[in-house]
C-alpha positions in Angstrom: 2.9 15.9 -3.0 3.4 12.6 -4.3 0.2 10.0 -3.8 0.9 6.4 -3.7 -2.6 4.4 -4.2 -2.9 0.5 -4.0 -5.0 -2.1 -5.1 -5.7 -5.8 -5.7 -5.4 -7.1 -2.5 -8.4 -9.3 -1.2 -9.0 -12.9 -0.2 -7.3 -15.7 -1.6 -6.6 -19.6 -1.1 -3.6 -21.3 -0.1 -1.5 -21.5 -3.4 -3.8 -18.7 -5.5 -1.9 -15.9 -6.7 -2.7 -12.0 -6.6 -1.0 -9.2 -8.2 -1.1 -5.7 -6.4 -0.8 -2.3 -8.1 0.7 1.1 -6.7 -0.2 4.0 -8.5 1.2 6.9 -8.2 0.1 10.4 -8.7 3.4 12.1 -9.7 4.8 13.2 -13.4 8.3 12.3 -12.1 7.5 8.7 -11.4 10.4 7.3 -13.0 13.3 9.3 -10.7 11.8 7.3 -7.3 13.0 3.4 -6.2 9.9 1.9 -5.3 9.0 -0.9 -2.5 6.6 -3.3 -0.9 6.5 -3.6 2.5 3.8 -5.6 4.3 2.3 -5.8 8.0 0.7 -8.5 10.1 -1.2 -8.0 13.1 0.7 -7.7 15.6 3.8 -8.3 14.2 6.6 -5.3 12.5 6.6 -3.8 9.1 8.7 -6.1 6.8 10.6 -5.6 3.6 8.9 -7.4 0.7 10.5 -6.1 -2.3 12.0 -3.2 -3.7 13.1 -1.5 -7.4 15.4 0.5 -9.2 14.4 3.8 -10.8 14.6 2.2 -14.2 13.5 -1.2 -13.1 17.0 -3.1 -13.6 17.7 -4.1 -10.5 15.5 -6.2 -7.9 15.6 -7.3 -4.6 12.9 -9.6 -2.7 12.9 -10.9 0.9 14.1 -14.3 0.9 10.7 -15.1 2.5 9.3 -14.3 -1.2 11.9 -15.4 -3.2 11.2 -17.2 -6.1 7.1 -17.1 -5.6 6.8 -12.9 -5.7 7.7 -10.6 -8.3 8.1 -6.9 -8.4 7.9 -4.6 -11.4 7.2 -1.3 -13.0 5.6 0.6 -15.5 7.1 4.5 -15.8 5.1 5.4 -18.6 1.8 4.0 -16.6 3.2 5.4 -13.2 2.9 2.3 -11.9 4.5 -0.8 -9.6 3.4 -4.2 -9.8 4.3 -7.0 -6.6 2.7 -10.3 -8.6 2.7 -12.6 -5.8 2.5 -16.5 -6.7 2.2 -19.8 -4.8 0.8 -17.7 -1.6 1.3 -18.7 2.2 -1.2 -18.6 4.9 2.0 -16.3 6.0 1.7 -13.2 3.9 -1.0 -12.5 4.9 -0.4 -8.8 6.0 -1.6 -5.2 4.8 0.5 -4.4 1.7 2.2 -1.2 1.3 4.1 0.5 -1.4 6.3 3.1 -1.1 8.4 5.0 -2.5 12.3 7.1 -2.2 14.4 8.9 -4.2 18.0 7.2 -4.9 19.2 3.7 -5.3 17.0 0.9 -4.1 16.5 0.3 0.3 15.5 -2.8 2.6 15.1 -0.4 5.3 11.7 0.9 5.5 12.3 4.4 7.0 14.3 5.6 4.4 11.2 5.4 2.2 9.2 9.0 2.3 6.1 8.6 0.3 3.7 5.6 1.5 0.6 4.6 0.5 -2.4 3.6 2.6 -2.0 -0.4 2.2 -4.1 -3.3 0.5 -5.1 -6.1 2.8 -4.3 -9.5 1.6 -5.5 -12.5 3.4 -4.7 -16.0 2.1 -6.7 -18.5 3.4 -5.6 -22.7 4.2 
């Protein structure tokens, strides 16, 4: 069974920048799309970001556009979401997850989640 774990969520200011990691606990790492969803209080999970199997092809949330970033690492079994230039907005619980096949938006056709990293961004 495959184990997504984040980190480097935590508390940041208005502008700051954070970069989370998903690490994942499988030696087959490379054949799975990967994504970023997050989840306010009180509000639905959202598509953040998602990648290819070999990391060529990206897609962000035009809510991100331009200010987050996702990448990966096969040989570290790892994906990155740097997020720049951050809102009071996104803050939200962070979760990566992960699918086999091309790249989704839609979050239930992602199988493997992790437990989430809180981000709060502060004005």
């Amino acid at each position: 069974q495959v184990q997504l774990v984040e980190s480097g969520g935590g508390l940041v200011q208005a502008g700051g920048s954070l970069r989370l990691s998903c690490a994942a606990s499988l030696r087959t790492f490379s054949i799975y799309a990967m994504g970023w969803f997050r989840q306010a209080p009180g509000k639905e999970r959202e598509f953040v970001a998602t990648i290819s199997t070999g990391g060529e092809v990206t897609s962000c949330a035009d809510s991100v556009k331009g200010r987050f970033t996702i990448f990966r690492d096969n040989a570290k079994n790892t994906v990155y979401l740097q997020m720049n230039s951050l809102k009071s907005e996104d803050t939200a619980v962070y979760y990566c997850a992960a699918k086999t096949g091309i790249t989704s938006r839609r979050f239930n056709e992602y199988t493997i989640w992790g437990q989430g990293t809180q981000v709060t961004v502060s004005l």
